[in-house]
PDB file with SEQRES, HELIX, SHEET and CRYST1 records, atoms N, CA, C and O in Angstrom:
SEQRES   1 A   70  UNK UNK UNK UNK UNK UNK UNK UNK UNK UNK UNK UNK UNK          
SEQRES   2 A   70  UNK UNK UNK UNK UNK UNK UNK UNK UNK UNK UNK UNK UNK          
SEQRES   3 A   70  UNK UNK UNK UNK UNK UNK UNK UNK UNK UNK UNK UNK UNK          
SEQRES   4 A   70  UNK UNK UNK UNK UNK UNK UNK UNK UNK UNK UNK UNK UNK          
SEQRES   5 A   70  UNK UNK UNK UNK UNK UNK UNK UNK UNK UNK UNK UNK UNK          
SEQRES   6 A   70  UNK UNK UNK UNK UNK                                          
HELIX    1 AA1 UNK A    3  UNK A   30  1                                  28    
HELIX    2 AA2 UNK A   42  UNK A   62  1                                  21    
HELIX    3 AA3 UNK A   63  UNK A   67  3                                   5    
CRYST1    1.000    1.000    1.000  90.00  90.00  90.00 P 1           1          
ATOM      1  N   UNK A   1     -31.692  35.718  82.711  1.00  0.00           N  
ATOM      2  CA  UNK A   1     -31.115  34.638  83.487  1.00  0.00           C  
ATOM      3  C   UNK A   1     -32.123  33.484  83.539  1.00  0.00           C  
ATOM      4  O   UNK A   1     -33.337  33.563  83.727  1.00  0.00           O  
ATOM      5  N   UNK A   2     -31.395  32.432  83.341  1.00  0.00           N  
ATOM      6  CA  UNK A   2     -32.779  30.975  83.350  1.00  0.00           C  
ATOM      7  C   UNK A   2     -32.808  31.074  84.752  1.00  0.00           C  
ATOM      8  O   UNK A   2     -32.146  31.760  85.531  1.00  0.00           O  
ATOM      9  N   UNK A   3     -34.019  29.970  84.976  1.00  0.00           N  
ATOM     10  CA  UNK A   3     -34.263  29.284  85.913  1.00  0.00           C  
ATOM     11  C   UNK A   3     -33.162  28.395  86.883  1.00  0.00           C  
ATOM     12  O   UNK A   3     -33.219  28.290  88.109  1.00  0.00           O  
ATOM     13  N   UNK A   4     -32.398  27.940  86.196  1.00  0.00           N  
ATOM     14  CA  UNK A   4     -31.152  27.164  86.391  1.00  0.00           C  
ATOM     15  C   UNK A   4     -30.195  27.441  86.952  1.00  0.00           C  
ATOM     16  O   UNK A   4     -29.677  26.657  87.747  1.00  0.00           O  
ATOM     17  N   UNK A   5     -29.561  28.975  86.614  1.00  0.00           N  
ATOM     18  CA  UNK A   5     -28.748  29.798  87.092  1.00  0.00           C  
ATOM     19  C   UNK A   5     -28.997  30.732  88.497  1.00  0.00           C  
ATOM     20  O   UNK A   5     -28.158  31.129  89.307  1.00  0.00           O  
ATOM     21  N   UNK A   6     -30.496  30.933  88.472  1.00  0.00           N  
ATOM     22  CA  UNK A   6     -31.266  31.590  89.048  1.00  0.00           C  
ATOM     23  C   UNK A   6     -30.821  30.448  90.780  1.00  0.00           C  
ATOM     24  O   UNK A   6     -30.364  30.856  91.848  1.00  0.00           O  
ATOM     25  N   UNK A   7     -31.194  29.059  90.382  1.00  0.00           N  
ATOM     26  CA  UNK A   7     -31.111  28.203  91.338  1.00  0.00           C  
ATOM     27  C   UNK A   7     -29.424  27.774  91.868  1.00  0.00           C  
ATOM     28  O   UNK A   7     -29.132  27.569  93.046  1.00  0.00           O  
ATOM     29  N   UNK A   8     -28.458  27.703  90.724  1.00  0.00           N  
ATOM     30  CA  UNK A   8     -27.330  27.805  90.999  1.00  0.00           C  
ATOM     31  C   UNK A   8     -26.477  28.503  91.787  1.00  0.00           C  
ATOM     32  O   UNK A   8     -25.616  28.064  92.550  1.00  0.00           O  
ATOM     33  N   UNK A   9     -26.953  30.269  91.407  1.00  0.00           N  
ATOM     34  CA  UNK A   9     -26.621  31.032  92.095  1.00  0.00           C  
ATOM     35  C   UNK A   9     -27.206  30.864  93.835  1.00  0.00           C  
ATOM     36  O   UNK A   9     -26.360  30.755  94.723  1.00  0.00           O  
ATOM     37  N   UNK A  10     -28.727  30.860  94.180  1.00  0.00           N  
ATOM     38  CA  UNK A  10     -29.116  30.894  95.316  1.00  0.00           C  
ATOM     39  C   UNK A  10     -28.361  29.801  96.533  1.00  0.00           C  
ATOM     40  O   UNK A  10     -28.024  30.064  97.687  1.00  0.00           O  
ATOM     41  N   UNK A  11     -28.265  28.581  95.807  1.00  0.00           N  
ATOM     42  CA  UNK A  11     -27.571  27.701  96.198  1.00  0.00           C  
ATOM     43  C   UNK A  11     -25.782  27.662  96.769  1.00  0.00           C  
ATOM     44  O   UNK A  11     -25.167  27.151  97.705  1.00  0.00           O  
ATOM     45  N   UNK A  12     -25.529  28.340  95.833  1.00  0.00           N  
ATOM     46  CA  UNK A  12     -23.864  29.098  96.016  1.00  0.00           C  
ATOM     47  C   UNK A  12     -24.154  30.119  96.866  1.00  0.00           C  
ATOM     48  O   UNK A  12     -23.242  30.063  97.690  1.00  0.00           O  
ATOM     49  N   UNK A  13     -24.850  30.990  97.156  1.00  0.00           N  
ATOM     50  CA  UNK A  13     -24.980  32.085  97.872  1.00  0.00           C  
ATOM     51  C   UNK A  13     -25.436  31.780  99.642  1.00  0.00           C  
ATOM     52  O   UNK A  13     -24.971  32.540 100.492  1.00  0.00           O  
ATOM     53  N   UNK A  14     -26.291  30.713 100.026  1.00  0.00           N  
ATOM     54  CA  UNK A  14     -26.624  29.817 100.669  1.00  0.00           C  
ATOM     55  C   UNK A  14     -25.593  29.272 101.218  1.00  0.00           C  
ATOM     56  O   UNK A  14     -25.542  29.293 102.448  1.00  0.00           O  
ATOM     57  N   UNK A  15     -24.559  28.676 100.497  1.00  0.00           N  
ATOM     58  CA  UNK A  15     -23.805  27.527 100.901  1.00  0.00           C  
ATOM     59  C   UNK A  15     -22.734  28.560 101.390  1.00  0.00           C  
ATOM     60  O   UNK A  15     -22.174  28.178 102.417  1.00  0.00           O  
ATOM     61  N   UNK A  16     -22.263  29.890 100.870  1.00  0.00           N  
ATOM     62  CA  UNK A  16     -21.472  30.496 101.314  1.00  0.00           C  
ATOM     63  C   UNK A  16     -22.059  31.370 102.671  1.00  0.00           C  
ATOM     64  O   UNK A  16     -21.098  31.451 103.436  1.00  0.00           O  
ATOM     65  N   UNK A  17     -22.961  31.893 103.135  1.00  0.00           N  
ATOM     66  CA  UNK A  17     -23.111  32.137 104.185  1.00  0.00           C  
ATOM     67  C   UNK A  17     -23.135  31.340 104.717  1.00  0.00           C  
ATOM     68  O   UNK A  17     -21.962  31.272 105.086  1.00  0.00           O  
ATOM     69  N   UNK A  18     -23.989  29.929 105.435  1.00  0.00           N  
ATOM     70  CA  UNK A  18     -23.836  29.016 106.299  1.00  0.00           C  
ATOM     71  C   UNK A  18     -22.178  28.634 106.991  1.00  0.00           C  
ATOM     72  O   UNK A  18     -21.829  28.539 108.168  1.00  0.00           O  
ATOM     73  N   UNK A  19     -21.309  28.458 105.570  1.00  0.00           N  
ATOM     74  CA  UNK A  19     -19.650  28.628 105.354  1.00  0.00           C  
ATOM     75  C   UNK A  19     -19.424  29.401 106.459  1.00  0.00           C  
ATOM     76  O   UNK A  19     -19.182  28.898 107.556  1.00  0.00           O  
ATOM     77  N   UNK A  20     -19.486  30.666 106.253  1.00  0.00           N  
ATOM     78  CA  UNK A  20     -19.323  31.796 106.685  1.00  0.00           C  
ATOM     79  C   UNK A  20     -19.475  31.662 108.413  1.00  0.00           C  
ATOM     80  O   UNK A  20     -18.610  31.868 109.264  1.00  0.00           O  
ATOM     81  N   UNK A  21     -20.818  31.264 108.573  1.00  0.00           N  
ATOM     82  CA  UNK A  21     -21.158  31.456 109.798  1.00  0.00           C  
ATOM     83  C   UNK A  21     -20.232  30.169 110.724  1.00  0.00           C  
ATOM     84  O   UNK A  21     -19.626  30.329 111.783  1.00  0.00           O  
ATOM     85  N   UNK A  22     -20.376  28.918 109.924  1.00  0.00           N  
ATOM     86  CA  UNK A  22     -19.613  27.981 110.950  1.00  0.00           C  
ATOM     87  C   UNK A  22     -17.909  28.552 110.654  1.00  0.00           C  
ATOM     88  O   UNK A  22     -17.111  28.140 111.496  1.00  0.00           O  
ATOM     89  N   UNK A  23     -17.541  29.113 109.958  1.00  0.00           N  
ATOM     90  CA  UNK A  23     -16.030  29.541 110.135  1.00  0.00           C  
ATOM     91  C   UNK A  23     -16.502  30.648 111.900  1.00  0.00           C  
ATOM     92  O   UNK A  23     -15.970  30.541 113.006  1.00  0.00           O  
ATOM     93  N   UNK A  24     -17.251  31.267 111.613  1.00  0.00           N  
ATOM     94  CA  UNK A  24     -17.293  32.221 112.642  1.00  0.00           C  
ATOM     95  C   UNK A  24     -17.490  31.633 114.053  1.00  0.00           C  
ATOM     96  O   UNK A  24     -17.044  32.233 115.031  1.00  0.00           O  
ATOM     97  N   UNK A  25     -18.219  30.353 114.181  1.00  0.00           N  
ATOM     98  CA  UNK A  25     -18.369  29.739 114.921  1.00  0.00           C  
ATOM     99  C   UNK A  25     -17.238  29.075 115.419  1.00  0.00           C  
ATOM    100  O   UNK A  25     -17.100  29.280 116.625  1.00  0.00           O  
ATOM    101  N   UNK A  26     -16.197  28.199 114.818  1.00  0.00           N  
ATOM    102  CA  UNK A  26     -15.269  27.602 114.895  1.00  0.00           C  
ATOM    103  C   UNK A  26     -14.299  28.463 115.907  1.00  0.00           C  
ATOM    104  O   UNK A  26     -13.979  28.344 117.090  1.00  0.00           O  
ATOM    105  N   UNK A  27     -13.963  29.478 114.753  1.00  0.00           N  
ATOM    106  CA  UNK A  27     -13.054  30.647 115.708  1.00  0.00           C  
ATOM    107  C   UNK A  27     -13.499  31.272 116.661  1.00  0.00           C  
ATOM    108  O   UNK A  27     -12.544  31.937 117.063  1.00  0.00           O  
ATOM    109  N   UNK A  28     -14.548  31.522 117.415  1.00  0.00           N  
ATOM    110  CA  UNK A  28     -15.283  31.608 118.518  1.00  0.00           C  
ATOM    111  C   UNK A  28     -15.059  30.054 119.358  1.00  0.00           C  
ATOM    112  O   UNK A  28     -15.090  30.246 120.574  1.00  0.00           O  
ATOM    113  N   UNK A  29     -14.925  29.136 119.131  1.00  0.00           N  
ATOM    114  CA  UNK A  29     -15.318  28.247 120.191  1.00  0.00           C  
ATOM    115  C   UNK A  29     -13.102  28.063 120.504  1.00  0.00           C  
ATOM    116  O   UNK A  29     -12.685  28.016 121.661  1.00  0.00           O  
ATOM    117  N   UNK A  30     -12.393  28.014 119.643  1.00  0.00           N  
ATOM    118  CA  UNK A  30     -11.175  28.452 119.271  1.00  0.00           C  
ATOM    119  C   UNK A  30     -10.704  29.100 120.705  1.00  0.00           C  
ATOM    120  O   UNK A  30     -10.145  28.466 121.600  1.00  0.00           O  
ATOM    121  N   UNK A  31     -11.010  30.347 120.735  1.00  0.00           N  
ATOM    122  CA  UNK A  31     -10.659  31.166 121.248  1.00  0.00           C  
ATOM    123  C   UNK A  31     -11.718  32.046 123.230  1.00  0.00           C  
ATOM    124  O   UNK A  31     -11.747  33.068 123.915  1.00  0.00           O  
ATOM    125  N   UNK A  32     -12.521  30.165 123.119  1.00  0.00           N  
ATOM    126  CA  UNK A  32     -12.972  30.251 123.937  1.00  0.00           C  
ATOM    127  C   UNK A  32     -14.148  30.919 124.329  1.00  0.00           C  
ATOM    128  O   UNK A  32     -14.543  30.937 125.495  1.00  0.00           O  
ATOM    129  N   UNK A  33     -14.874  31.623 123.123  1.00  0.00           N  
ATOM    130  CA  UNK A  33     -15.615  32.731 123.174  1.00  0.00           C  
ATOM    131  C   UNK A  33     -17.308  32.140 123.039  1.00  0.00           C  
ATOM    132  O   UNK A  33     -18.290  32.653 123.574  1.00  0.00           O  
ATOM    133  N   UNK A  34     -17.280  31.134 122.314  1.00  0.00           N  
ATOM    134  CA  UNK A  34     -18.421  30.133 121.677  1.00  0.00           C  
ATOM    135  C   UNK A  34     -19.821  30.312 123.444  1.00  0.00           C  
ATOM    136  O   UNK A  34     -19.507  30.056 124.607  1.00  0.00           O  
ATOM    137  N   UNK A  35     -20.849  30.673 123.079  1.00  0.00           N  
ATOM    138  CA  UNK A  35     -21.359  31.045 123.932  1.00  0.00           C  
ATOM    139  C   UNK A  35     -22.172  29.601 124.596  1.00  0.00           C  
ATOM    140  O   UNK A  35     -22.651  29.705 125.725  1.00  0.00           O  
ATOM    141  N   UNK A  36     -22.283  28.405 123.918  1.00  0.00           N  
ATOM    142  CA  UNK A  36     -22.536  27.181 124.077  1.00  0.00           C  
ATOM    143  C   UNK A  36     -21.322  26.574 123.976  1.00  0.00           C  
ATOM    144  O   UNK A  36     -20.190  27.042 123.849  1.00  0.00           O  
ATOM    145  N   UNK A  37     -21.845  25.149 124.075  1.00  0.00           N  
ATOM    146  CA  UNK A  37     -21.054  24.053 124.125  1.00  0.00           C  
ATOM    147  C   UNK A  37     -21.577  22.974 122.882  1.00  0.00           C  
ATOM    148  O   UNK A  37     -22.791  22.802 122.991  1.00  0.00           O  
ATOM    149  N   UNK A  38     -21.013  22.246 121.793  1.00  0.00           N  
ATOM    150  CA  UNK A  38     -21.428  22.014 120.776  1.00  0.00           C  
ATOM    151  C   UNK A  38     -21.167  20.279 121.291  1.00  0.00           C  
ATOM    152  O   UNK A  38     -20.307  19.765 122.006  1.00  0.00           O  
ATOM    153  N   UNK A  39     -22.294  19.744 120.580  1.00  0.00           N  
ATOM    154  CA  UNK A  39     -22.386  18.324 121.009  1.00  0.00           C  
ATOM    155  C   UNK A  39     -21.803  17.274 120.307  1.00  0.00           C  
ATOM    156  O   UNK A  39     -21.615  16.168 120.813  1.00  0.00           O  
ATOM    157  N   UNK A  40     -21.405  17.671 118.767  1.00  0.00           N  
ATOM    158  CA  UNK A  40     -20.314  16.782 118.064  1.00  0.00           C  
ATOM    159  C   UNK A  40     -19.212  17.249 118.351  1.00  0.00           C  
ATOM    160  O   UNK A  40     -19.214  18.436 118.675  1.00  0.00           O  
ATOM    161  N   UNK A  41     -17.828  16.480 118.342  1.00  0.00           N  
ATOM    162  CA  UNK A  41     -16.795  17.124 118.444  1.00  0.00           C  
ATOM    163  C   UNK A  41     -16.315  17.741 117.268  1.00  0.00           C  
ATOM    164  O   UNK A  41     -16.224  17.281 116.130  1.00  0.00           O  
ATOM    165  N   UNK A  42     -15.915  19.250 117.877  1.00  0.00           N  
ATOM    166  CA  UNK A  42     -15.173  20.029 117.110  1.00  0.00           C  
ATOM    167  C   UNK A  42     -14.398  20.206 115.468  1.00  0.00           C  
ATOM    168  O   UNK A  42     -14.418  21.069 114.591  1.00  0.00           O  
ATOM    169  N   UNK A  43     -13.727  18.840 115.658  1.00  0.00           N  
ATOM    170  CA  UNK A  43     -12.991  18.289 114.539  1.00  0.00           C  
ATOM    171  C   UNK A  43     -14.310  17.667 113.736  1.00  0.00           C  
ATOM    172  O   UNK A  43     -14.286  18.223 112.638  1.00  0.00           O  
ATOM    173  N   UNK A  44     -15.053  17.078 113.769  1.00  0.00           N  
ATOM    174  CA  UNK A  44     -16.040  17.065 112.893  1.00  0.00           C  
ATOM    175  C   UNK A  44     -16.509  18.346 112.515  1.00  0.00           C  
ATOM    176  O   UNK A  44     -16.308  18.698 111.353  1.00  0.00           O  
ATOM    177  N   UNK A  45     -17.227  19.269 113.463  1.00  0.00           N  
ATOM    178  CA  UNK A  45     -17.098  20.748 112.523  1.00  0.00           C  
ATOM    179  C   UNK A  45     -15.996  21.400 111.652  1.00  0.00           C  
ATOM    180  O   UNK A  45     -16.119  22.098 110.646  1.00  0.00           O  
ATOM    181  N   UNK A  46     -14.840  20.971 112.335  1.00  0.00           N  
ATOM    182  CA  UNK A  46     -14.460  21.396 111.249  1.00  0.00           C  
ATOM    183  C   UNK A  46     -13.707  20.644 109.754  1.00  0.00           C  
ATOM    184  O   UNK A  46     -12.748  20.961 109.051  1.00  0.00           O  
ATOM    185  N   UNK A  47     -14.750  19.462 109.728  1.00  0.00           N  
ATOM    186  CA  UNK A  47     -14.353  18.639 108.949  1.00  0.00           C  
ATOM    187  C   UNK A  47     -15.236  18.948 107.750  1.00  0.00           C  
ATOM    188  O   UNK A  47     -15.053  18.848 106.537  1.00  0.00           O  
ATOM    189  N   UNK A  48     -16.334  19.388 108.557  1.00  0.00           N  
ATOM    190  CA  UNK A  48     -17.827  20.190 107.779  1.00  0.00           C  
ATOM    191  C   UNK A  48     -16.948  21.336 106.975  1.00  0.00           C  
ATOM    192  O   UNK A  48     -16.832  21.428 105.753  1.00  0.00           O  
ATOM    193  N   UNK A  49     -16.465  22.033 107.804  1.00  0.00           N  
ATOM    194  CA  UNK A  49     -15.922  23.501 107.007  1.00  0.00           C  
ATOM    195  C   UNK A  49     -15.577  23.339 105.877  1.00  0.00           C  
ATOM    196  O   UNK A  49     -16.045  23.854 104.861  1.00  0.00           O  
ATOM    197  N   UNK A  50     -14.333  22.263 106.039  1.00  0.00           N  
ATOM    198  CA  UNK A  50     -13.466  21.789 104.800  1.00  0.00           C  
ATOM    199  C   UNK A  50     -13.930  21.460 103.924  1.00  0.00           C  
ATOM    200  O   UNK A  50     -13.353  21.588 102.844  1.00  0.00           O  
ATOM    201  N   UNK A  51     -15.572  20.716 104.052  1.00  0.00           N  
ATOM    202  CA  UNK A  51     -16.076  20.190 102.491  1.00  0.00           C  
ATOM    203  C   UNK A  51     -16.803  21.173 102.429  1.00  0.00           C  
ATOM    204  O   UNK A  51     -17.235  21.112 101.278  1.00  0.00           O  
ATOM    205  N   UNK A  52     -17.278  22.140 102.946  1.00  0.00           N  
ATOM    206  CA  UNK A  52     -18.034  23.167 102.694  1.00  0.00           C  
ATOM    207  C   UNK A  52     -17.124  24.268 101.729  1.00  0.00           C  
ATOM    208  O   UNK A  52     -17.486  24.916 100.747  1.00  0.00           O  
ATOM    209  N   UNK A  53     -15.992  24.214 102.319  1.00  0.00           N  
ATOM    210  CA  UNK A  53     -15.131  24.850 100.922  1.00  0.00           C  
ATOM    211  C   UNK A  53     -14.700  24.155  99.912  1.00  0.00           C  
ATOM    212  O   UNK A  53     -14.842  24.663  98.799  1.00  0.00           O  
ATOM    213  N   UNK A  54     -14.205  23.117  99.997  1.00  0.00           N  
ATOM    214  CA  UNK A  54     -14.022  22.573  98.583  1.00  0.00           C  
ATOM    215  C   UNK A  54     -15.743  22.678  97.910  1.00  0.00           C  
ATOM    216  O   UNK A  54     -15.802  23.351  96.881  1.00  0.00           O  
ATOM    217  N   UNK A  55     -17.110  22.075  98.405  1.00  0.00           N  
ATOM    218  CA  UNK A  55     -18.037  22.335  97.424  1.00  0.00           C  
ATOM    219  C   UNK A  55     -17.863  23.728  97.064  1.00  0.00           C  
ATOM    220  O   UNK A  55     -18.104  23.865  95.864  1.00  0.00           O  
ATOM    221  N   UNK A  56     -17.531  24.852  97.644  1.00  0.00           N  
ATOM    222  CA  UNK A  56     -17.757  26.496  97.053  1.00  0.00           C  
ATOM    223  C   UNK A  56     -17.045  26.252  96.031  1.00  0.00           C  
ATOM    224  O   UNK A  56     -17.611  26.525  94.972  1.00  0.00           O  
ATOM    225  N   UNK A  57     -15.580  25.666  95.908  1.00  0.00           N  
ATOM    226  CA  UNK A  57     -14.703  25.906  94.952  1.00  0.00           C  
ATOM    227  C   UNK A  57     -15.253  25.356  94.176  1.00  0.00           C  
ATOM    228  O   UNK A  57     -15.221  26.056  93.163  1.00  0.00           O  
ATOM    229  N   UNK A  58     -16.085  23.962  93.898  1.00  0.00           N  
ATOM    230  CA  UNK A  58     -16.596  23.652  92.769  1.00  0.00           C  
ATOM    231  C   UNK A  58     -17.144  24.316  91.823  1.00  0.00           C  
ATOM    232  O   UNK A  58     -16.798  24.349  90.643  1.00  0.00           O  
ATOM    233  N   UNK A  59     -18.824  25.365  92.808  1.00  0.00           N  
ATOM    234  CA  UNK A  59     -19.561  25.542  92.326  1.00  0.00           C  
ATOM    235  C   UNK A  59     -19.039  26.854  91.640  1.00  0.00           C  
ATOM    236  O   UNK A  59     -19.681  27.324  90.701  1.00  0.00           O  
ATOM    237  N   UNK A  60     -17.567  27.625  92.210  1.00  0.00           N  
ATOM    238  CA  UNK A  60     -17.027  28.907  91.727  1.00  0.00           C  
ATOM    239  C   UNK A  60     -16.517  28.382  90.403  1.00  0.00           C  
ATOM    240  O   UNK A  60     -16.530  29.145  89.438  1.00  0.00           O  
ATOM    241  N   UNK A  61     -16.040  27.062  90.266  1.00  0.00           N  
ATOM    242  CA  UNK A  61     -15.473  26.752  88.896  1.00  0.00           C  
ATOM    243  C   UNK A  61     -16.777  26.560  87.796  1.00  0.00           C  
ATOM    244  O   UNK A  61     -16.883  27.178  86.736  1.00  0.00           O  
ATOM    245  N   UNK A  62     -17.661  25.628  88.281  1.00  0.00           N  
ATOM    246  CA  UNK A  62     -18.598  25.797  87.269  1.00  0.00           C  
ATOM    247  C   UNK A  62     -18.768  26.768  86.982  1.00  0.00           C  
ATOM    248  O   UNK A  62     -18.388  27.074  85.852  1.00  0.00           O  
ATOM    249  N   UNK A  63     -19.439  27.818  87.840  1.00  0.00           N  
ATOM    250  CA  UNK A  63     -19.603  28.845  87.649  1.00  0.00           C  
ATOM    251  C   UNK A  63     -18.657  29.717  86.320  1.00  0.00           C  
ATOM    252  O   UNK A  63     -18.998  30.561  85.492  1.00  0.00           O  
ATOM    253  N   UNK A  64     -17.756  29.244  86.525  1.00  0.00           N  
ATOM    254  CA  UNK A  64     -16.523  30.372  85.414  1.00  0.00           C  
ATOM    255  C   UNK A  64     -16.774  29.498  84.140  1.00  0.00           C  
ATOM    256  O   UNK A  64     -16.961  30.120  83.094  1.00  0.00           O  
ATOM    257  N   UNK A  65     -16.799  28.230  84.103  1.00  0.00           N  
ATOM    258  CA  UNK A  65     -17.684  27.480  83.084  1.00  0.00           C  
ATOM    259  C   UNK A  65     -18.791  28.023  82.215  1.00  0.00           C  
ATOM    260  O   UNK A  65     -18.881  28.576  81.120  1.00  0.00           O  
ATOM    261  N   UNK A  66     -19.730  27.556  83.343  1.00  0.00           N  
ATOM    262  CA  UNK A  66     -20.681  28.012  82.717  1.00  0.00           C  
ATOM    263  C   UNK A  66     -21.317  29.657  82.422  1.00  0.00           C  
ATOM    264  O   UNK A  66     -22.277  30.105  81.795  1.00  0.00           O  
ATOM    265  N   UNK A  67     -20.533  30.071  83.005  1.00  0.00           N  
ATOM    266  CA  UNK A  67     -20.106  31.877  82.963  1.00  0.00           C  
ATOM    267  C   UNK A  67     -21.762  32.112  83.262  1.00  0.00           C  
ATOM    268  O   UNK A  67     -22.674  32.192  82.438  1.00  0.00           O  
ATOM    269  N   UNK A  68     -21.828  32.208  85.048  1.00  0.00           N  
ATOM    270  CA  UNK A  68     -22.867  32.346  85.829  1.00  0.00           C  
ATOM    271  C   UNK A  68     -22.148  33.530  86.415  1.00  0.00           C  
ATOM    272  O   UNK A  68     -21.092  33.230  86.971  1.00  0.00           O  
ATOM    273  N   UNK A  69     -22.403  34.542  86.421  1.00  0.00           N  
ATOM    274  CA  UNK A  69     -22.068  35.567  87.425  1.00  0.00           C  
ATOM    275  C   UNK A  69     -22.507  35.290  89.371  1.00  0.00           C  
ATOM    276  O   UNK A  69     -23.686  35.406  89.705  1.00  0.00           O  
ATOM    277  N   UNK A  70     -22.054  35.145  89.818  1.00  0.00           N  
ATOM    278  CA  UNK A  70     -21.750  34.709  91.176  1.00  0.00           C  
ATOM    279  C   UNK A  70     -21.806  36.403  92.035  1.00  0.00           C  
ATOM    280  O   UNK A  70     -21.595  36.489  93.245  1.00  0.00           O  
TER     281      UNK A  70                                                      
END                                                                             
């Protein structure tokens, strides 16, 4: 594996937990559970989410591109 892929992958792997965690966050504050109070509004987080998934989908397409195992 290059260097390249090596960084591709970490980066995709990165970007999908953080993902991960503000989805978890979202539906916690959702459902009232959010143990703070968050200082941007909401809809900006989850405006974050949304480009946080479309970038995954990118980097999953390159990925099949450049046939990076993910």
């Amino acid at each position: 594996m290059t260097e390249w892929q090596k960084r591709f992958m970490k980066e995709y792997h990165e970007l999908r937990d953080r993902f991960q965690k503000l989805d978890v966050m979202i539906g916690k504050y959702e459902k009232g559970q959010l143990e703070f109070e968050p200082k941007c509004p909401i809809d900006l987080l989850k405006r974050q989410r949304s480009v946080m998934w479309e970038y995954l989908s990118i980097l999953e397409q390159r990925a099949r591109i450049e046939e990076v195992k993910l």
